[in-house]
N, C-alpha and C positions, 0 to 999 in steps of 0.2 A: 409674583407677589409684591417686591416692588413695586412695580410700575404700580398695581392697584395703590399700592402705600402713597402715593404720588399725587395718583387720583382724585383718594380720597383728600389731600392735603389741599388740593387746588377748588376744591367744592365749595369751602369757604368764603370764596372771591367768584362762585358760579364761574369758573376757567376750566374746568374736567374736562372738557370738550373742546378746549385749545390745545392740548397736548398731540403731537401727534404722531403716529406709528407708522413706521416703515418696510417694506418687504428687505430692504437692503438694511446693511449695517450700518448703525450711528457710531460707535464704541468708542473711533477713535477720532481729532481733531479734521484730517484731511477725510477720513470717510462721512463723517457730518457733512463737511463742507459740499463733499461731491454730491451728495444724497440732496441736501437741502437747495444747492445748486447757488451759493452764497463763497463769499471769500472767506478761508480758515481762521481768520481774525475775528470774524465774526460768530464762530463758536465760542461759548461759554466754559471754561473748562473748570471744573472742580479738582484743587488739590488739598491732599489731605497732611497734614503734619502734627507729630507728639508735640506738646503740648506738659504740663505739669500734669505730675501722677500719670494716671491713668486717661487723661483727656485728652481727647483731641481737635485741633480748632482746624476749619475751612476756609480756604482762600479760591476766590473765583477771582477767573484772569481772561484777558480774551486769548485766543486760541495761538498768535502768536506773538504771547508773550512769557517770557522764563525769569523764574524766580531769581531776583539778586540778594544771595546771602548777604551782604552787607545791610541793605535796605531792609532786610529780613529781619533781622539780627538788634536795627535801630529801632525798628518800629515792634518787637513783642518781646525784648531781652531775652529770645533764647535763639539757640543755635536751629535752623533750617535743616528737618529731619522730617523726610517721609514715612510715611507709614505703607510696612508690606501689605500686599492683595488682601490679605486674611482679617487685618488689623485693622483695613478700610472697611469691608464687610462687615466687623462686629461691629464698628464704632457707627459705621453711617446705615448701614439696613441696603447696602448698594452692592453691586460688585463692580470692581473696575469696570468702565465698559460704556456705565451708565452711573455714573455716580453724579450725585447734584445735591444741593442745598434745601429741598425739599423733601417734609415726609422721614426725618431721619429716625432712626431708630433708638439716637443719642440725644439728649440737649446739647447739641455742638454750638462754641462761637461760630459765628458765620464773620466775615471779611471780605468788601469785595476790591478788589485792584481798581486802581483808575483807570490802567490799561482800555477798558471797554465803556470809556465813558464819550470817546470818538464818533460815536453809534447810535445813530437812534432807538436802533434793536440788536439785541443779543441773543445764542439760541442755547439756554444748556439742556441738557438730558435728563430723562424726567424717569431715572430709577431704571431702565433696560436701555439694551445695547442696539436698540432700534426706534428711538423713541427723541422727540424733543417739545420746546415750545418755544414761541418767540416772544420777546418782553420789553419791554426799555427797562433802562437801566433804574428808574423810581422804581416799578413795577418790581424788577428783582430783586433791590431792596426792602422791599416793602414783606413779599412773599418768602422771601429765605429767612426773615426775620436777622438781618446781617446789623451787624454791629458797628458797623463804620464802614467809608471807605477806605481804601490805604492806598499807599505808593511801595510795594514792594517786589516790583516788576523792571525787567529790564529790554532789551533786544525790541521793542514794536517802538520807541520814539523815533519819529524821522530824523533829527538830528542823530540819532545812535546810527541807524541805519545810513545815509551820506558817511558820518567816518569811519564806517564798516567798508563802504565803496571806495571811499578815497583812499582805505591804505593800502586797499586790492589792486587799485588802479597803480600802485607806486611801482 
């Protein structure tokens, strides 16, 4: 049901038919990657976090990169709080696995990380756990109806990663 949900979202832009399904699993960041046959950075990943009241807003990141609650914290003045499995599903019309900024079930903010701005294309998940599509980064903006982009990402700068190596190397 999803994925139709998705579907139909992508008709808009005549792209229904850029979506694409897999015999194997996409669900998770490294199984996208294997399946699509691309580096894990190169998935798109959708996280979900509460938000005022009852709302909840979307952050897309590339696949290896983790949320920096500071950065978090500066850029939407609240505290960095995911949202459980159940809470993802009511809000977005997704289940973990396949969840993406399309097709929602909610009027979600969308946000997308700079993280995946390195990339000519990015691949998020298009509502099932076998499923994706590949976009530049316009394009996913464009079609998530994202609100901005942000900086609230950490671990995929190469400068982070050298003083990750250099203090391993000490």
């Amino acid at each position: 049901m999803s994925l139709e949900k998705v579907k139909s979202h992508f008709k808009q832009w005549n792209r229904e038919q850029d979506i694409m399904e897999f015999e194997t699993l996409s669900a998770t960041v490294e199984q996208a990657a294997e399946t699509l046959g691309v580096i894990p950075a190169r998935i798109a990943k959708t996280l979900c976090f509460k938000a005022e009241e009852d709302k909840a807003i979307l952050i897309v990141a590339a696949g290896d990169a983790k949320i920096d609650n500071k950065k978090f914290r500066n850029a939407f003045q609240f505290k960095a709080r995911m949202l459980s499995p159940d809470e993802v599903l009511r809000q977005t019309g997704h289940a973990v696995g396949g969840v993406c900024p399309f097709g929602l079930a909610n009027d979600l903010d969308v946000y997308l990380d700079v993280s995946m701005k390195r990339f000519d294309s990015v691949f998020p998940a298009c509502g099932s756990e076998n499923s994706a599509i590949e976009l530049t980064g316009e394009e996913l903006f464009n079609y998530s109806f994202a609100k901005q982009w942000v900086d609230v990402c950490k671990g995929w700068q190469e400068e982070e990663m050298e003083e990750a190596v250099a203090i391993n190397d000490d």
